[in-house]
C-alpha distance (Angstrom), angle and dihedral (degrees) to the residues before:
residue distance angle dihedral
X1 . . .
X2 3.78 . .
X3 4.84 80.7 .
X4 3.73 88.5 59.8
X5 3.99 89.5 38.8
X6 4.21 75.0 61.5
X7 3.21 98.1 41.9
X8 3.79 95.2 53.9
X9 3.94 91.1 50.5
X10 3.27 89.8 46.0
X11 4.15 98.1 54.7
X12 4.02 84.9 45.2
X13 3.78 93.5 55.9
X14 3.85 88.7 51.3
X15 4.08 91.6 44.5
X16 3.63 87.2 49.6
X17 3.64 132.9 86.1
X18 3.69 98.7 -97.8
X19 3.96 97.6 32.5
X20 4.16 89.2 53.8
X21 4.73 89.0 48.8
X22 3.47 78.6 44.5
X23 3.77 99.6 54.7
X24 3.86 91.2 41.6
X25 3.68 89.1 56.6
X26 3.51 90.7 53.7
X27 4.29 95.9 53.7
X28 3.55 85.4 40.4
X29 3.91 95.4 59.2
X30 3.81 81.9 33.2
X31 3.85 95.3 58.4
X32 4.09 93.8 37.4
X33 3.87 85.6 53.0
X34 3.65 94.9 49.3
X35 3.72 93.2 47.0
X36 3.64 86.5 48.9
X37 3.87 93.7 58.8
X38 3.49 93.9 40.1
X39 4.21 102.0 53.0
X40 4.20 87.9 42.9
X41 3.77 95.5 59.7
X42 3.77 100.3 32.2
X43 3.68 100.1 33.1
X44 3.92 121.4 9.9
X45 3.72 110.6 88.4
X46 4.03 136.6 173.3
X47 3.54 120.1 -59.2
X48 3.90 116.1 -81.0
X49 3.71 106.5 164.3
X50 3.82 108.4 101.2
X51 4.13 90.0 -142.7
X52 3.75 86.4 59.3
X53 3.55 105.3 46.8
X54 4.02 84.3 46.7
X55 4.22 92.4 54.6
X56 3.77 89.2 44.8
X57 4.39 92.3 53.3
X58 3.35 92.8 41.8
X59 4.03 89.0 41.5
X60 4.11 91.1 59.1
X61 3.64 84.5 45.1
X62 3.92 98.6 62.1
X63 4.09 81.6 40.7
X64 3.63 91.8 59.5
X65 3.60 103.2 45.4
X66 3.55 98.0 -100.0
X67 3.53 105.3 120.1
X68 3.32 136.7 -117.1
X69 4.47 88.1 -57.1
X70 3.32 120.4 130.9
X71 4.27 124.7 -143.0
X72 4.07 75.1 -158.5
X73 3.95 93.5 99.8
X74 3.96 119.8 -170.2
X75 3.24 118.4 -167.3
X76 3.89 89.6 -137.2
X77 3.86 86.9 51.5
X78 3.49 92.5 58.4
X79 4.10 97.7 43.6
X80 4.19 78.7 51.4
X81 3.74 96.5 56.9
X82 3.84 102.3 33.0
X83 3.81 78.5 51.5
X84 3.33 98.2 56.7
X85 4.43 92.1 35.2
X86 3.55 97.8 52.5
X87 3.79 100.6 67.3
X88 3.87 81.9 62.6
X89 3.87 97.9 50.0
X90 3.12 93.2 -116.8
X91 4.12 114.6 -179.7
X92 4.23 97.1 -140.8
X93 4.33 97.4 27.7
X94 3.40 86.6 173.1
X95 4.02 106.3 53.8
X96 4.10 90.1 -133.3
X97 3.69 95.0 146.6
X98 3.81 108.8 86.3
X99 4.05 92.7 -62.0
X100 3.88 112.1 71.6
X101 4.42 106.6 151.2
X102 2.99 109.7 -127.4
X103 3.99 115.9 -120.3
X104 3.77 101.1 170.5
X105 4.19 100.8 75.9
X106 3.21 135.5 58.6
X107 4.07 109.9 -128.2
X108 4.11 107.9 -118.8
X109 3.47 104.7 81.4
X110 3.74 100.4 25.1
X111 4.20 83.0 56.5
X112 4.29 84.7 43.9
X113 3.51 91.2 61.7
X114 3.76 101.5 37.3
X115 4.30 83.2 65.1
X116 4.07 85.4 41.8
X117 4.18 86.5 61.3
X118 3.76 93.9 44.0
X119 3.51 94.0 55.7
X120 3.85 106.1 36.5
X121 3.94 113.5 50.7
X122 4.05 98.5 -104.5
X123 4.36 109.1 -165.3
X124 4.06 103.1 -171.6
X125 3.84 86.2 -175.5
X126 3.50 107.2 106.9
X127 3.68 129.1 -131.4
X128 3.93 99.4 -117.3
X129 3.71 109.2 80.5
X130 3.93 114.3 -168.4
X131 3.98 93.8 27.0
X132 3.85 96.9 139.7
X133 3.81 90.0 85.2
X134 3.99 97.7 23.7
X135 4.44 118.9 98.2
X136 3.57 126.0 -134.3
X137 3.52 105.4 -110.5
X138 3.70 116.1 -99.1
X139 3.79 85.9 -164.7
X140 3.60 94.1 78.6
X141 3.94 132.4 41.3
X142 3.85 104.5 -105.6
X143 3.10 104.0 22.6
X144 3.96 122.8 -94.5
X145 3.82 92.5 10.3
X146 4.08 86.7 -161.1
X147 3.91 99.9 68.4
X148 3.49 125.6 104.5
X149 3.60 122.2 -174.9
X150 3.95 95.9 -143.0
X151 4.12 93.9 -156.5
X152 4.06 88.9 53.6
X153 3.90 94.3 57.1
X154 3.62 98.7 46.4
X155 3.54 89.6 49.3
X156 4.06 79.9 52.7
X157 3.77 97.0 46.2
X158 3.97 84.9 54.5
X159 3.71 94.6 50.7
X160 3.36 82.9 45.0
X161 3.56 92.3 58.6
X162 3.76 96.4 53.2
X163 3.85 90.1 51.9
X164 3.53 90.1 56.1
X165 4.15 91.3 48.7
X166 3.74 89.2 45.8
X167 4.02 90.0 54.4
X168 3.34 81.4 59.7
X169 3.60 104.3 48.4
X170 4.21 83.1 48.3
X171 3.93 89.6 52.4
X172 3.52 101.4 53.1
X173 4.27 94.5 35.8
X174 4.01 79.8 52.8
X175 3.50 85.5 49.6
X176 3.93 96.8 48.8
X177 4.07 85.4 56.6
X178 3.10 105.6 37.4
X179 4.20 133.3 7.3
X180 4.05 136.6 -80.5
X181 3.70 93.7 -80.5
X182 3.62 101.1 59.8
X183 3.87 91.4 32.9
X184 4.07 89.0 57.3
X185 3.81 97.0 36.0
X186 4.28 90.7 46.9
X187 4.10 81.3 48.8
X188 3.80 91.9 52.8
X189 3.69 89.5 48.5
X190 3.93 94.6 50.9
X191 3.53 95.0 40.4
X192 4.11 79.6 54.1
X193 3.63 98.3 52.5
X194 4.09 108.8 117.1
X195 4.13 87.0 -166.0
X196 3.82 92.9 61.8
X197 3.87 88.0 39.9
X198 3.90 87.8 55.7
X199 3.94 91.6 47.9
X200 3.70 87.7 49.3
X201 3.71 98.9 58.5
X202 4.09 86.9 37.4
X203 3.31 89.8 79.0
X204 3.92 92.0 -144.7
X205 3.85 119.5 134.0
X206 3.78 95.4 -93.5
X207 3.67 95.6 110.5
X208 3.44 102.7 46.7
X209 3.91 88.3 50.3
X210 3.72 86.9 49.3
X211 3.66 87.7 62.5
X212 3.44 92.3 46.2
X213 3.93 92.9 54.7
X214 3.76 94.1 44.9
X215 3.68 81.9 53.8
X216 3.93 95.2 53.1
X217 3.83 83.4 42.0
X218 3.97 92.8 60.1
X219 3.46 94.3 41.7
X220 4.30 98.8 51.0
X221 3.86 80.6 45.5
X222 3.94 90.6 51.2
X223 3.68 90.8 44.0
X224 3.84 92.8 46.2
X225 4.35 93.2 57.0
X226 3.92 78.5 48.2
X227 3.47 86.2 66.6
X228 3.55 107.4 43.6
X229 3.94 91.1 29.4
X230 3.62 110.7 32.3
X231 4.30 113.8 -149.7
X232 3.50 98.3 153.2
X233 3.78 104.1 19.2
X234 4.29 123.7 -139.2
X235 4.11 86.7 -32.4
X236 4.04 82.0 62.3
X237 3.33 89.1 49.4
X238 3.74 97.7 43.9
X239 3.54 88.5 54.7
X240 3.61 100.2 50.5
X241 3.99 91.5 53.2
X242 3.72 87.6 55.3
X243 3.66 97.9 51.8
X244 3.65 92.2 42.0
X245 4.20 89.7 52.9
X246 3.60 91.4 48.0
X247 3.57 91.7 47.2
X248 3.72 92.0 56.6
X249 3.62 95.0 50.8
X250 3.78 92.4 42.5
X251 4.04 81.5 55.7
X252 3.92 90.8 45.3
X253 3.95 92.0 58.3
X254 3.79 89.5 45.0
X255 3.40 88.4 56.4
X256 3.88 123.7 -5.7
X257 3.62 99.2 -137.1
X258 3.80 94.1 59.0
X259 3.93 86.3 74.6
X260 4.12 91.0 82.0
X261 3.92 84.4 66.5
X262 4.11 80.0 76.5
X263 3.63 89.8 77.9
X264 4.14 100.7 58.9
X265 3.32 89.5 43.7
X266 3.77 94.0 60.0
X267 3.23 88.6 46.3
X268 3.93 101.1 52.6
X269 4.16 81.0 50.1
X270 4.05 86.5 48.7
X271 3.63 99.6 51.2
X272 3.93 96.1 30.7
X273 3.60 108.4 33.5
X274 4.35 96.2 79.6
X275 3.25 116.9 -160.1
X276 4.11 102.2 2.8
X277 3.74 95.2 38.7
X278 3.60 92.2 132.0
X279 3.56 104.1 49.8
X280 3.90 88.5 49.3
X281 3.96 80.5 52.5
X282 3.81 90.3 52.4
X283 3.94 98.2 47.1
X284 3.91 94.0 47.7
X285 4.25 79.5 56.6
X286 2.99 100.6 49.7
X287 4.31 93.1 43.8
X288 3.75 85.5 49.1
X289 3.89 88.2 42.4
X290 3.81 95.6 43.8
X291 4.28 88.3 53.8
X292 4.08 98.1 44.8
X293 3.19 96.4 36.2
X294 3.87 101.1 77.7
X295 4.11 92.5 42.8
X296 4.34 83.3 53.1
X297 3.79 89.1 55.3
X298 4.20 94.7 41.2
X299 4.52 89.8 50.8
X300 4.25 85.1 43.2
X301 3.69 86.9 50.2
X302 3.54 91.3 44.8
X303 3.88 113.5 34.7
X304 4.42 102.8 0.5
X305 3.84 84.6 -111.6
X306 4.14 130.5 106.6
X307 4.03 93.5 -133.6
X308 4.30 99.6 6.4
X309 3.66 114.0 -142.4
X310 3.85 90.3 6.7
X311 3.24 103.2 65.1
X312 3.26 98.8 67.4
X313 4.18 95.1 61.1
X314 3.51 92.3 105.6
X315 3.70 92.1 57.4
X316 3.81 93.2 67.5
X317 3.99 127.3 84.1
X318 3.72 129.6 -169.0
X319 4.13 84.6 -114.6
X320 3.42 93.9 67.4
X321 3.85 112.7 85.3
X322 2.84 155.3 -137.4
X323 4.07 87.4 56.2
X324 3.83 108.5 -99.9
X325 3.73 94.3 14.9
X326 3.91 97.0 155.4
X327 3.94 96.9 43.7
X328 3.89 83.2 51.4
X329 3.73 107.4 42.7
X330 3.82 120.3 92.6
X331 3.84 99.1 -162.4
X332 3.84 96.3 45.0
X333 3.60 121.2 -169.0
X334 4.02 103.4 -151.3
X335 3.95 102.4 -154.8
X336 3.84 115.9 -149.3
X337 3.56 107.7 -119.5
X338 3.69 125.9 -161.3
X339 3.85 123.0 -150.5
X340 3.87 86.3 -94.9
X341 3.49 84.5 77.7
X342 3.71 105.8 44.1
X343 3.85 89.4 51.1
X344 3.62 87.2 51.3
X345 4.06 82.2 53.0
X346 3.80 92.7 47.8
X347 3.52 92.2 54.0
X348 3.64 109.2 42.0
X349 3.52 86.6 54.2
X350 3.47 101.3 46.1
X351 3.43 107.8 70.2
X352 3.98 97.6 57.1
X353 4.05 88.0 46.0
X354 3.74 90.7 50.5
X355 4.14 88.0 47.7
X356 3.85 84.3 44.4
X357 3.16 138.4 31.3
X358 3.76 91.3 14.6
X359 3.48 93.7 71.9
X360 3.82 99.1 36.0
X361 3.92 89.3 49.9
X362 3.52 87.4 117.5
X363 3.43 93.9 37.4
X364 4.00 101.4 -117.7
X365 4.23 135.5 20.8
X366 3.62 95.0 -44.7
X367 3.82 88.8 98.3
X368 4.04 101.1 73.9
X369 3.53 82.5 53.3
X370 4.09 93.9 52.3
X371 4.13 86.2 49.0
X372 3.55 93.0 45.5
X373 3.72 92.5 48.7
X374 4.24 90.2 58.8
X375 3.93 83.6 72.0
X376 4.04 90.8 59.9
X377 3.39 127.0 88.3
X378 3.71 126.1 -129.8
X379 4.11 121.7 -152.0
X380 4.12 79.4 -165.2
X381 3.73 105.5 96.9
X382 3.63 86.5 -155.8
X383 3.24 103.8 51.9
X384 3.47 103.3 52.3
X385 4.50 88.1 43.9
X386 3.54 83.9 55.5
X387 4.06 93.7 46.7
X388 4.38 83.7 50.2
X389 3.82 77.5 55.1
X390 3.72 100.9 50.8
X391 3.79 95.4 38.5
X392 3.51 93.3 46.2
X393 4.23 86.7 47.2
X394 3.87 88.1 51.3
X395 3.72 102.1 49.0
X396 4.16 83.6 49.3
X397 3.74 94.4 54.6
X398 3.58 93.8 49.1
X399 3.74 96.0 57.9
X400 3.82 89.4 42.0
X401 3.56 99.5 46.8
X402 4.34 83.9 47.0
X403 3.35 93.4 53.6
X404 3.91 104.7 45.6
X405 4.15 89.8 43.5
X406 3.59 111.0 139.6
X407 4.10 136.8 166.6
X408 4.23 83.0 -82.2
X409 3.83 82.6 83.7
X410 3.36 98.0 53.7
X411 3.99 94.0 36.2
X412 4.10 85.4 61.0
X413 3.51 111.1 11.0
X414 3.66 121.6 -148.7
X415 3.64 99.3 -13.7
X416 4.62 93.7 69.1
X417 3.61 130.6 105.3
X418 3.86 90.7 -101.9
X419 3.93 96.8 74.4
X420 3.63 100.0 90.5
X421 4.18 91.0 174.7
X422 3.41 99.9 78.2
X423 3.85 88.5 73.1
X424 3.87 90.0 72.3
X425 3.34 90.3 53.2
X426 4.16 93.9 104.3
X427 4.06 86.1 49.1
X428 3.63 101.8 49.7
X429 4.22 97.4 37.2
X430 4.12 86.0 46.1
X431 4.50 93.5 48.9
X432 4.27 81.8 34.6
X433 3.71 90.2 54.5
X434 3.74 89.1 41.4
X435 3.66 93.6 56.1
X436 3.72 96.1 52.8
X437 4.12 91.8 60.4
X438 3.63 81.5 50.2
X439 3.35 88.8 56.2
X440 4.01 95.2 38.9
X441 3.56 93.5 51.7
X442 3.89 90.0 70.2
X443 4.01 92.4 54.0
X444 3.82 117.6 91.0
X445 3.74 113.3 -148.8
X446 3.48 116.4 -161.2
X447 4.19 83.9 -151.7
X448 3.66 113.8 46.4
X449 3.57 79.9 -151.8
X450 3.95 94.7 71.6
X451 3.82 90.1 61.2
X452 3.74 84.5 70.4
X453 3.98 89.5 44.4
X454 3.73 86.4 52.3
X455 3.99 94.9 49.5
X456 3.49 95.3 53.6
X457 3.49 98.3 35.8
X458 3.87 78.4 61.6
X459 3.54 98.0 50.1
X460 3.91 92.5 46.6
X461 3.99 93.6 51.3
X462 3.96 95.8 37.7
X463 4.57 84.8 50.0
X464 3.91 91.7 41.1
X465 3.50 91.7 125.3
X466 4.08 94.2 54.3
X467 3.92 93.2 55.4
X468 3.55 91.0 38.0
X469 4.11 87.6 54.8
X470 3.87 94.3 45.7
X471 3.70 90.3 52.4
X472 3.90 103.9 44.3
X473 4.02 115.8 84.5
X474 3.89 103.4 -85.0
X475 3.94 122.1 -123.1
X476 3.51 97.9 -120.8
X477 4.02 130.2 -108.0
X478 3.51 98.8 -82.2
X479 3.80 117.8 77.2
X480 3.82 94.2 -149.8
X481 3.25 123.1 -173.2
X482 3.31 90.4 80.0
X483 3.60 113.3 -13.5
X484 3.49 107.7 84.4
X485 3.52 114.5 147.7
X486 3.82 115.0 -163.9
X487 3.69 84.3 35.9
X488 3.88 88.3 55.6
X489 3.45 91.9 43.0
X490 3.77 97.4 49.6
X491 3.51 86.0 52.7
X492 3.83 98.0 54.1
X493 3.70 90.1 46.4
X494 4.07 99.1 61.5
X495 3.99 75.8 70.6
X496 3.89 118.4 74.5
X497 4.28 118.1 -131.2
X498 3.60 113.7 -74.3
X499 3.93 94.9 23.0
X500 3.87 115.1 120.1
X501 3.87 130.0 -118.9
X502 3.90 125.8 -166.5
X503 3.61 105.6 -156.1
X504 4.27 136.1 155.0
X505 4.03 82.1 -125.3
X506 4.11 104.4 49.5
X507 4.02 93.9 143.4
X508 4.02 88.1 54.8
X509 3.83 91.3 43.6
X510 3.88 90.1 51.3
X511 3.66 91.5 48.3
X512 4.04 107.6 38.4
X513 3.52 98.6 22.9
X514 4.38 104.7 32.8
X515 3.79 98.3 -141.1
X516 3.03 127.5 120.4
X517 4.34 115.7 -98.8
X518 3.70 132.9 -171.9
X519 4.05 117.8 -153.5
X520 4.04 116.8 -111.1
X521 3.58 104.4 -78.4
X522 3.94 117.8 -130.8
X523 3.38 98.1 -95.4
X524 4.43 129.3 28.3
X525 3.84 91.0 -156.0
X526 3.71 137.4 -1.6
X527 3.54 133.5 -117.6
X528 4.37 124.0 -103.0
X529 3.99 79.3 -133.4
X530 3.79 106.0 47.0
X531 3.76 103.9 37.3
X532 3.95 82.3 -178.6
X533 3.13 86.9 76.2
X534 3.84 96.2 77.7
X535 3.70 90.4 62.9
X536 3.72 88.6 79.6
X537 3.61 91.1 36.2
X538 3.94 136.4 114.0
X539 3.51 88.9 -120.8
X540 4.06 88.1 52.5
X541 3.74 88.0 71.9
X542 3.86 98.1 27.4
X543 3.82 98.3 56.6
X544 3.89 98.6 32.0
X545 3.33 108.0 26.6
X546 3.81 115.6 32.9
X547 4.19 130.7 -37.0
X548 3.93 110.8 -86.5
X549 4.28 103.2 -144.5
X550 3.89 89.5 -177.6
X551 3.54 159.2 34.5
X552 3.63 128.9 -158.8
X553 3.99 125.6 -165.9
X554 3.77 123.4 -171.8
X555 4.09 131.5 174.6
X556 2.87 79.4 -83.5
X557 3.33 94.3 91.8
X558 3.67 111.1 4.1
X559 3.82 82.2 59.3
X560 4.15 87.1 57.4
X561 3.49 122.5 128.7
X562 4.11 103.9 -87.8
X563 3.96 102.6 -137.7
X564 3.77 100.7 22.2
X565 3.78 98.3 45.3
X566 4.10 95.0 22.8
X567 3.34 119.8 22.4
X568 3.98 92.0 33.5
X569 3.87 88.7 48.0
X570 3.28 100.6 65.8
X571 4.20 145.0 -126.5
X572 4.60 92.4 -62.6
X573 3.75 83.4 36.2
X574 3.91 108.7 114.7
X575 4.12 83.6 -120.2
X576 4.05 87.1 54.6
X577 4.01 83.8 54.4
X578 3.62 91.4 46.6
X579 3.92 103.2 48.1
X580 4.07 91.5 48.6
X581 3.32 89.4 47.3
X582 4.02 90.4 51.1
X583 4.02 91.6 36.3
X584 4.33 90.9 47.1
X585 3.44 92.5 31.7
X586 3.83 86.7 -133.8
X587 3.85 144.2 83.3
X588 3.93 107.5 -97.7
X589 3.11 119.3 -94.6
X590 3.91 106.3 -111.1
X591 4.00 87.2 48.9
X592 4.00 109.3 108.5
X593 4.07 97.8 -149.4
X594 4.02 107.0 72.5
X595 3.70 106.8 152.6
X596 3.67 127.4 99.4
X597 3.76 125.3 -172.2
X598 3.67 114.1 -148.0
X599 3.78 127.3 -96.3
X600 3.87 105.2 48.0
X601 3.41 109.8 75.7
X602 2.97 130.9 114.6
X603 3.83 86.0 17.0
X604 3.61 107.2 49.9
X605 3.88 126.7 -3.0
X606 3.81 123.8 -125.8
X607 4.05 117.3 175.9
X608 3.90 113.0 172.0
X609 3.99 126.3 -179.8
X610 4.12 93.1 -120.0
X611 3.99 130.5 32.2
X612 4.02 93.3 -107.6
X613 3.43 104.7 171.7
């Protein structure tokens, strides 16, 4: 008697207010869970943008005590430093022995993740034991389909983590401008969104400077009911401007380009802020001041730049070739570029970002309902400030994210540090999602039920792409060619600590295989008739700098075009190397590294000075 007395409660708790929030909860956490599960084993695969694999060496680094040194060597890095050493006679200019600073990253989410690997039991060594003679299997797309690289997924499962919390932050922002049904339904649709998916599993940045937007976000929308609604009075408002500064520059040293979000905000707190506008200015400058600042000093110190290797981004073009020539030349010639140039820059790259990444900003169809929205009028004061603020945010990013394009965008499209877009993603699906109950509010259903029909056939048509990515055959974990991580890793490891690799792949050695790598130089050899040639040689940093013990070649660029990249390249070109060593079937003569274990050719090439296996 007294189990059915229990029962009874416990079906009138669940019929009840409380019990029925409670329940949804539940299928809510259910559904996110499941969709968890089901994108990691189908979809999520090992890292394969260069910026991420970089973050995550340097990351472990910081974690072990290192410091913030990279074993991710550019060759512009190093002509930085030893630069900026020699003046002092210093014995080792260019830091090559186990403690090169890194000037490439900014120090937020590089620092994030070093905590993440001191609290969660990180084991770099990778399942496949004996892999320095084993083939990928040609079998199976990607390689060995089985492999997991366990440091990649928890790095995932993080991200992860902050998509879910910014999700949140978007529902209950929608909420706080709108009501529950567009708050839930805009949720839905980012929790749906097979770009930010993509990003999460990338394990770039992007999420945590996601979270750091929505944060800016919540506190310009805070600050702008402080104006119209005063709680707090101009110490509110004080405050707000602060956090919002320091958020900015906390966003700017997780990812440099961030920084140009400075300049809408100052101008929301121009236009907005009435009488005291300018002080409100002033104290956001000074916040964001007061958190660059230091980080400025530390890469001066360091390298004589602001941002090191970084800054120079929006000196490269696609035209200039080979791909990444600045980061990899040793005796860089800076040219002095007027703005002639960097409107050239602006526009070239406009048009394919305004085709691209534009549109998939919100990572489906939701965009034509954001644009179509900016011809609606809001009676809600804050909604349409805080549309000024995303428009304003937009039209920013574009021009940033044109003007620092380089080759990383075409190395990963889409899913690289360089697409800036994707952080308005929470803006545009929230005042998308809003315009469609506009929309729906001037339909008469003869069902109240078909509203719901309509809503969800909504969400299902706008996140197509999602269901049709969880339902087509998956690619496999291993993002091969040329991320193959035991393989990598065996590779690093016929070296001992503190030797020096030159490879096409030095952020993936760094990461799966913990040695230190330098990026191809410009040239493999030089030429009897341009001795300047060996300044951007391998034997420029071999014989000067410090002893190279091996070479490592991916698809990277065996699979390179042959006349562009080859041919075109010329004889000391890295493609010269290649096609004698293909046509003679052996390293030239005058090269130092001769020996080749078996099981990488005509795959991959690996040339060390000893036979170490």
């Amino acid at each position: 008697m007294q189990m059915l007395t229990s029962l009874q409660e416990l079906i009138h708790k669940l019929e009840s207010g409380r019990g029925i929030r409670y329940l949804q909860v539940f299928v809510l956490v259910l559904g996110c869970a499941g969709l968890l599960i089901r994108y990691d084993i189908h979809s999520a695969r090992n890292m394969n943008a260069p910026t991420a694999m970089d973050s995550a060496q340097l990351a472990r680094n910081i974690s072990l005590g290192r410091g913030y040194t990279t074993e991710c060597i550019r060759p512009l890095s190093i002509y930085l430093i030893k630069q900026k050493n020699q003046a002092a006679g210093d014995k080792d200019p260019a830091r090559l022995n186990g403690n090169h600073p890194d000037i490439s990253n900014p120090p937020v989410y590089p620092v994030v993740l070093a905590g993440l690997m001191k609290v969660l039991p990180f084991h770099f060594e990778t399942s496949l034991k004996g892999a320095l003679w084993s083939t990928p299997d040609s079998r199976s797309p990607g390689g060995r389909r089985g492999i997991r690289y366990q440091p990649d997924f928890l790095i995932t499962f993080f991200n992860q983590f902050l998509f879910f919390v910014i999700v949140t932050l978007a529902f209950f922002w929608a909420r706080r401008l709108y009501d529950f049904a567009v708050a839930s339904t805009s949720a839905i649709v980012l929790l749906l969104s097979e770009m930010l998916w993509r990003f999460s599993a990338s394990g770039l940045s992007t999420m945590l400077l996601l979270l750091i937007f929505m944060g800016l976000v919540w506190c310009l929308t805070l600050w702008e009911s402080e104006t119209r609604e005063p709680k707090w009075g101009p110490k509110g408002l004080a405050i707000f401007s602060i956090v919002a500064g320091g958020l900015v520059g906390v966003g700017g040293l997780t990812r440099y380009s961030f920084l140009c979000l400075i300049i809408p905000v100052l101008l929301f707190f121009g236009i907005f802020g009435g009488p005291r506008r300018f002080i409100y200015c002033i104290i956001a400058l000074l916040a964001f001041a007061a958190v660059i600042s230091p980080w400025i000093a530390r890469n001066y110190a360091v390298s004589g730049t602001a941002f090191g290797t970084a800054g120079y981004n929006i000196t490269e073009i696609d035209w200039f070739k080979p791909p990444f020539r600045l980061q990899r030349s040793l005796q860089p010639d800076f040219p002095h570029f007027g703005l002639k140039f960097y409107l050239q820059k602006l526009m070239l790259n406009l048009s394919p970002i305004l085709q691209g990444d534009f549109i998939n900003m919100a990572g489906g169809w939701i965009t034509p309902f954001f644009l179509v929205g900016l011809l609606v009028g809001f009676r809600n004061q804050a909604l349409r400030r805080l549309r000024y603020f995303s428009v304003g945010s937009i039209v920013i990013l574009i021009i940033t994210q044109a003007l620092g394009k380089t080759d990383l965008s075409a190395e990963t499209p889409e899913i690289n540090s360089e697409n800036l877009l994707i952080l308005a993603s929470p803006l545009v699906t929230v005042f998308g999602v809003g315009l469609f109950y506009s929309l729906l509010e001037g339909i008469q259903f003869p069902i109240r039920q078909l509203r719901y029909v309509a809503v969800g056939l909504f969400v299902f048509l706008v996140r197509l792409p999602m269901w049709l990515s969880l339902l087509l055959p998956g690619k496999g974990p291993i993002a091969y060619p040329p991320y193959w991580p035991d393989k990598i890793q065996a590779s690093a490891h016929v070296l001992h600590e503190n030797e020096l690799m030159m490879t096409d792949i030095p952020w993936a050695v760094a990461w799966y295989g913990d040695r230190e790598a330098v990026w191809l130089t410009l040239n493999a050899t030089a030429s009897p008739d341009n001795p300047t040639d060996w300044q951007e040689s391998f034997f420029a940093i071999n014989d000067a700098l410090k002893p190279i013990h091996a070479l490592y070649l991916t698809p990277r660029s065996l699979d390179a075009r042959y006349q562009t990249d080859w041919v075109r390249a010329g004889q000391v070109s890295w493609g010269g190397f290649i096609m004698g060593t293909i046509g003679n079937k052996q390293v030239p003569a005058s090269f130092p590294l001769t020996k080749m274990p078996p099981g990488y050719w005509p795959e991959q090439l690996l040339l060390v000075d000893l036979a170490r296996w």
